[in-house]
C-alpha positions in Angstrom: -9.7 54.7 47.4 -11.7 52.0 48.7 -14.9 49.7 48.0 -16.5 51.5 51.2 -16.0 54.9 49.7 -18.1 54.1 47.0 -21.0 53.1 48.9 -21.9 50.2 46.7 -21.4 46.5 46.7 -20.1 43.7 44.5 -23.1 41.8 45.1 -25.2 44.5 42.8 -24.3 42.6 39.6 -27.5 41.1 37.6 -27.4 39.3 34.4 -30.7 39.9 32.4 -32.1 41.1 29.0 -32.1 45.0 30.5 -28.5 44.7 31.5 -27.3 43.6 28.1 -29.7 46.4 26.8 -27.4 48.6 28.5 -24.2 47.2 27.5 -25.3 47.9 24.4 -26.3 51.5 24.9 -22.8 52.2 26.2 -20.9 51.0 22.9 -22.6 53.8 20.8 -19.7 56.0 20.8 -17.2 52.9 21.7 -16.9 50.7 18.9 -17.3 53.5 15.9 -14.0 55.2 17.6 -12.0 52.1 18.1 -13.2 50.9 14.6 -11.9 54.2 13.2 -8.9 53.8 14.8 -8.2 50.1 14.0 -8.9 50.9 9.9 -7.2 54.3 10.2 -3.8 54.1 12.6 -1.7 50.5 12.9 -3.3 49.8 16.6 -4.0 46.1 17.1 -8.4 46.0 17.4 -8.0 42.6 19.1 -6.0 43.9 22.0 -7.5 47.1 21.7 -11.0 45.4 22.3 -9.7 42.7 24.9 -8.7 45.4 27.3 -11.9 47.5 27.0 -13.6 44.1 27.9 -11.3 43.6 30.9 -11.8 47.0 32.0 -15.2 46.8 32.0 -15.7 44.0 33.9 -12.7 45.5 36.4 -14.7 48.8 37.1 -17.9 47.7 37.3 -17.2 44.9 39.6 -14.9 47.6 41.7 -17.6 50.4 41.9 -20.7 47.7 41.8 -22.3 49.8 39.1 -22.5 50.4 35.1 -19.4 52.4 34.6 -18.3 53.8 31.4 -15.2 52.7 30.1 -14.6 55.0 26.5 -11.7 56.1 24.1 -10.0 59.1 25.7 -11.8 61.0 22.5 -9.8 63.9 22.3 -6.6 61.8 21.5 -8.7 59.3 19.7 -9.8 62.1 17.0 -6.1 63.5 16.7 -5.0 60.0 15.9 -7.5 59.6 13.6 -6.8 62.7 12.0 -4.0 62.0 11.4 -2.2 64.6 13.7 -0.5 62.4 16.2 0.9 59.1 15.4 -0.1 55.9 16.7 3.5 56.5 19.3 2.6 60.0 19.9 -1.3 58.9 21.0 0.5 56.0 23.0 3.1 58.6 24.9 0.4 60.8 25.4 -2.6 58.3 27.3 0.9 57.4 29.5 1.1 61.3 29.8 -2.2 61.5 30.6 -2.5 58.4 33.2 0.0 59.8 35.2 -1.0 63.2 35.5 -4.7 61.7 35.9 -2.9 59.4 38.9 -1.4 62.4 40.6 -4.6 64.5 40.8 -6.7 62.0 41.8 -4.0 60.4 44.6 -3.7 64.3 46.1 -7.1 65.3 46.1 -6.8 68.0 43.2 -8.9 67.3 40.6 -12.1 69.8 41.6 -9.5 72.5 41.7 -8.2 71.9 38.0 -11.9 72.0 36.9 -12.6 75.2 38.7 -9.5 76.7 37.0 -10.4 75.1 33.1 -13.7 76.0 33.3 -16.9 74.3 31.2 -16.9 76.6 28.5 -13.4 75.6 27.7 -14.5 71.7 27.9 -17.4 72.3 25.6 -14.9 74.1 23.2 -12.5 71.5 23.2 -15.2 69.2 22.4 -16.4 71.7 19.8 -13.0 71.5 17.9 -12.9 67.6 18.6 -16.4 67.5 16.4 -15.0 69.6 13.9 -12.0 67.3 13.3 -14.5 64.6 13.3 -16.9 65.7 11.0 -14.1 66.8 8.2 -12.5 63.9 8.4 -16.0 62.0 8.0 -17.1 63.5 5.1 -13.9 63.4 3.2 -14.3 59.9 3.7 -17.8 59.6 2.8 -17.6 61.3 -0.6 -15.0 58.6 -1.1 -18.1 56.1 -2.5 -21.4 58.0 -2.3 -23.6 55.2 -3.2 -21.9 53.3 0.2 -22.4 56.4 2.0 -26.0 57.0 0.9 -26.6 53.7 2.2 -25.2 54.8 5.6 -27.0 57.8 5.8 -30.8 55.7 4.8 -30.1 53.7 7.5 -29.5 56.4 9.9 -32.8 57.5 8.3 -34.7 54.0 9.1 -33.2 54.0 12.6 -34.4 57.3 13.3 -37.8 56.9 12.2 -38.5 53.8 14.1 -37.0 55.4 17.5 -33.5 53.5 17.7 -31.8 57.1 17.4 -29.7 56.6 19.6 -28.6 53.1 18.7 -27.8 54.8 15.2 -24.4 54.5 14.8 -24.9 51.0 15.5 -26.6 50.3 12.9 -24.3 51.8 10.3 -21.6 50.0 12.0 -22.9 46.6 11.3 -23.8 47.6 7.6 -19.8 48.4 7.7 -18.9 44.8 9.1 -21.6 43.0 7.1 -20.2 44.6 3.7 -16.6 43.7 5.0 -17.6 40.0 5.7 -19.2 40.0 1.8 -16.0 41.1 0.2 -13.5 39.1 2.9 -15.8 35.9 3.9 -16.7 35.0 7.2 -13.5 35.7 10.2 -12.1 33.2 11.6 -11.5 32.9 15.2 -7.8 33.8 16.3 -6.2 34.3 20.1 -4.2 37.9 19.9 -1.1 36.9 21.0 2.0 39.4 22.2 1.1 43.1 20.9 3.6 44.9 18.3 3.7 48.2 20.9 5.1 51.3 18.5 8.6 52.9 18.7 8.9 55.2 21.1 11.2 57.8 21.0 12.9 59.7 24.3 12.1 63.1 23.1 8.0 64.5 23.8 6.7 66.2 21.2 4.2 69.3 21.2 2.1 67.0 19.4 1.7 64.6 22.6 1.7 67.8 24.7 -1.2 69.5 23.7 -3.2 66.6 22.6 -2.7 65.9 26.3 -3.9 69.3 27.7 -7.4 69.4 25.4 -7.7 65.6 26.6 -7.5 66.3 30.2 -9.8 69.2 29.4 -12.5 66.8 28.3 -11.5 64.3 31.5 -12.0 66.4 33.8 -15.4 68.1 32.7 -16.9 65.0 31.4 -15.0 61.6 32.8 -14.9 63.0 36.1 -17.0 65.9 37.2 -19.8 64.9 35.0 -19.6 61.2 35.4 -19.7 61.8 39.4 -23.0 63.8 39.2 -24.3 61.5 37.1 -23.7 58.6 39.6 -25.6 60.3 42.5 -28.6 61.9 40.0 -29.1 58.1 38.2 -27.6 56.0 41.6 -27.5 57.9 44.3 -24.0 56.9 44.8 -21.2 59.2 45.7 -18.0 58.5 43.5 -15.6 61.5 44.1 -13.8 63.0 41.1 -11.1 61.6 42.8 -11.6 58.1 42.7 -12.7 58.4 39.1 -9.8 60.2 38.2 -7.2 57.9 40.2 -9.0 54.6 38.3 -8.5 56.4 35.2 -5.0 57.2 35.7 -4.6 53.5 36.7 -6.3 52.2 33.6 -4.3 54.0 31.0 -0.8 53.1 32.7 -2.1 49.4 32.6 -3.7 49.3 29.4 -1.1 51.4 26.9 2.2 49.1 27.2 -0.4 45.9 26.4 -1.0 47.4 23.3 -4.3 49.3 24.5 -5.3 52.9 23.4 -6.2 55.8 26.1 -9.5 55.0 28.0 -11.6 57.0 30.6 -14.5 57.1 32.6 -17.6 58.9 30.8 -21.1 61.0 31.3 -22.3 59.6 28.1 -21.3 56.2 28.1 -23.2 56.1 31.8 -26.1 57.7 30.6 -26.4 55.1 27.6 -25.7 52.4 29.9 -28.8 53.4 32.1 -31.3 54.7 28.8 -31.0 51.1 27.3 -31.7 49.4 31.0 -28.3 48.9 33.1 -29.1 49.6 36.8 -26.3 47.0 37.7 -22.6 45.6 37.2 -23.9 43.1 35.6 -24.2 45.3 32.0 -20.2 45.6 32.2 -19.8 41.9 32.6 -21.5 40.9 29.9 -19.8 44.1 27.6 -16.8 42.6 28.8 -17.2 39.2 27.6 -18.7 40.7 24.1 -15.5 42.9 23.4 -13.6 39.8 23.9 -15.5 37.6 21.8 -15.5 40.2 19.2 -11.9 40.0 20.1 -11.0 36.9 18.5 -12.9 37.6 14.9 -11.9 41.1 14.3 -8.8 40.3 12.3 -6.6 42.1 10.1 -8.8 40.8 6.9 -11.7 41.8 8.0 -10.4 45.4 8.7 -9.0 46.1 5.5 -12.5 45.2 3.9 -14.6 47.4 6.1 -16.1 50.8 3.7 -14.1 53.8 4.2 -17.1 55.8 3.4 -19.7 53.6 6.2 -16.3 54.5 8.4 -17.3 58.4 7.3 -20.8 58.0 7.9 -19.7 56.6 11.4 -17.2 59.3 12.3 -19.9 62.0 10.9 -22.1 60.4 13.7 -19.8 60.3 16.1 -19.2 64.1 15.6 -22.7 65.1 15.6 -23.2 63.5 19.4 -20.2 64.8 20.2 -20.9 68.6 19.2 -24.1 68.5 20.9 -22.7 68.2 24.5 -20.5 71.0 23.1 -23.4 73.6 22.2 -24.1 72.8 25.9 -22.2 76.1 26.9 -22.7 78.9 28.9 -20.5 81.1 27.7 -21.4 79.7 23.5 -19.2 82.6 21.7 -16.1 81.6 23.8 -17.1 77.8 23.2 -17.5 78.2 19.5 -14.5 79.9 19.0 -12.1 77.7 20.8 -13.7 75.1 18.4 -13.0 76.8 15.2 -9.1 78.0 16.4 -8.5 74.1 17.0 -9.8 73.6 13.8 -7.6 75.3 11.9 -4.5 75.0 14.5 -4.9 72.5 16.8 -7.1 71.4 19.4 -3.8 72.1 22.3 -3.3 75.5 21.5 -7.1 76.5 21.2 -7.3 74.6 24.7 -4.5 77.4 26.1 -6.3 79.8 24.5 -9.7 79.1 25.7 -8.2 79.0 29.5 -6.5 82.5 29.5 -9.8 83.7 27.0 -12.1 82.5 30.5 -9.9 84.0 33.0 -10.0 87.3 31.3 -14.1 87.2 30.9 -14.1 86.4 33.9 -12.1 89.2 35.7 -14.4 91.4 33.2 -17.5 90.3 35.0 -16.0 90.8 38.6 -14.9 94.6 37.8 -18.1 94.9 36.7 
């Protein structure tokens, strides 16, 4: 992989009010994940947010334009869930970086999509949504005048056309309520990470939390992201490339005390709706994750509103589920959903693949 591949150069980086417009638009589904993640699972939301800012700033001076860098969501939601641990999700990003590493290095990525299939990835993201959205209202009902709050504000944002800036909004209700009850943060340099036990064994846990997540890579990190690039940019960035930085990323990342990360469709496209046409959006994400870095202390997480977190996660799962309805085969879709629903998101992925390569042999002998 190499700058000249990408056909773009370092020298495309601006610094104006449209590229910090766009850094914004690409934290939408960012911060409301890592957030949940930070209140919900023992991961450190200092480091967690100084390496999304490095990475952001790494990619989009590498590729000279407005790459995504998101939670692997997938994983995120399990860990959120409560079905991995905070060292399962660790194991499986490394899991997932390799294998992401490997495909990318060889050249194989386009033949794993062709054999998944996108009505498997919209599934996968279907069941993803699902765990979202029950976890979110569970949490919501936990205080409904907090939530109610939430959900009027999502009300206000809609009706004066920030939509899409939403969850944004209900996120800084979240931090302005925690700063009431905890007082203002102070600012505090993350020093060495506490990194979770790990032990030698891998669980079916990290296995299939690793499949459905490399089902969503692959359809919407990679393929999607790629297309995206030469629609918006007229720049061709192989799946392979994306899928080699994004195997490079979570093997760098993980042991500093980082969570899974990957390219994405949607954080490009949000990037580019709020203004980005540049690297210059990622550098100035990058040095607002680490300034939000040194505030976003212990104290100030344990005030934050479980049920604003809800409202958040309830958002989250809506956007989500849309680019799931997105299917072409909806019946298969929906079901792998609802199987990872009520077993898990890894076994619905399996199912899902042998479900497509059966409908599909159907249509041929047809």
């Amino acid at each position: 992989m190499s700058l000249s591949s990408v056909s773009r150069s370092v020298s495309t980086i601006e610094l104006s009010g449209s590229e910090l417009s766009g850094a914004l638009g690409d934290s939408i589904t960012v911060l409301p994940i890592v957030v949940s993640l930070a209140v919900l699972t023992p991961i450190s939301l200092p480091h967690v947010l100084l390496l999304f800012g490095a990475f952001q700033v790494v990619w989009g001076v590498y590729y000279g334009l407005p790459i995504s860098v998101e939670p692997m969501k997938a994983l995120s939601a399990l860990a959120i869930a409560g079905s991995i641990s905070y060292a399962e999700l660790a194991v499986a990003g490394l899991l997932a970086g390799v294998v992401l590493l490997v495909l990318g290095r060889t050249h194989s990525l386009s033949r794993v999509e062709r054999f998944v299939g996108t009505p498997v990835v919209r599934g996968v993201q279907l069941a993803v949504s699902l765990l979202l959205l029950k976890l979110g209202l569970g949490l919501a009902v936990s205080n409904l005048r907090v939530a109610a709050l939430g959900v009027a504000l999502v009300v206000v944002a809609m009706a004066v056309s920030y939509r899409s800036a939403s969850s944004l909004v209900v996120l800084g209700a979240g931090v302005a309520i925690a700063v009431a009850t905890a007082g203002v943060p102070t600012l505090h340099v993350p020093g060495v990470p506490t990194l979770p036990t790990v032990g030698l064994g891998v669980t079916d846990q990290m296995v299939e939390g690793t499949l459905a997540q490399l089902a969503m890579t692959v359809g919407n990190a990679a393929v999607a992201t790629s297309l995206l690039f030469s629609d918006l940019f007229d720049a061709d960035v192989s799946v392979d490339e994306l899928s080699t930085s994004m195997g490079v990323m979570n093997l760098c990342s993980v042991p500093l005390g980082g969570i899974p990360m990957c390219h994405g469709s949607g954080g490009l496209a949000g990037k580019y709706a709020f203004g980005a046409r540049t690297a210059g959006a990622n550098v100035i994400l990058g040095v607002l994750y680490a300034l939000a870095a040194l505030v976003a202390g212990a104290g100030l997480l344990a005030a934050f509103p479980m049920a604003i977190l809800g409202v958040l996660l309830v958002l989250v799962s809506i956007q989500l589920g849309r680019s799931g309805l997105q299917s072409d085969r909806l019946a298969l879709s929906a079901g792998i959903g609802v199987l990872g629903l009520v077993t898990n998101v890894g076994v619905a992925f399996l199912v899902g693949v042998a479900a497509l390569q059966l409908l599909e042999r159907v249509d041929l002998s047809r």
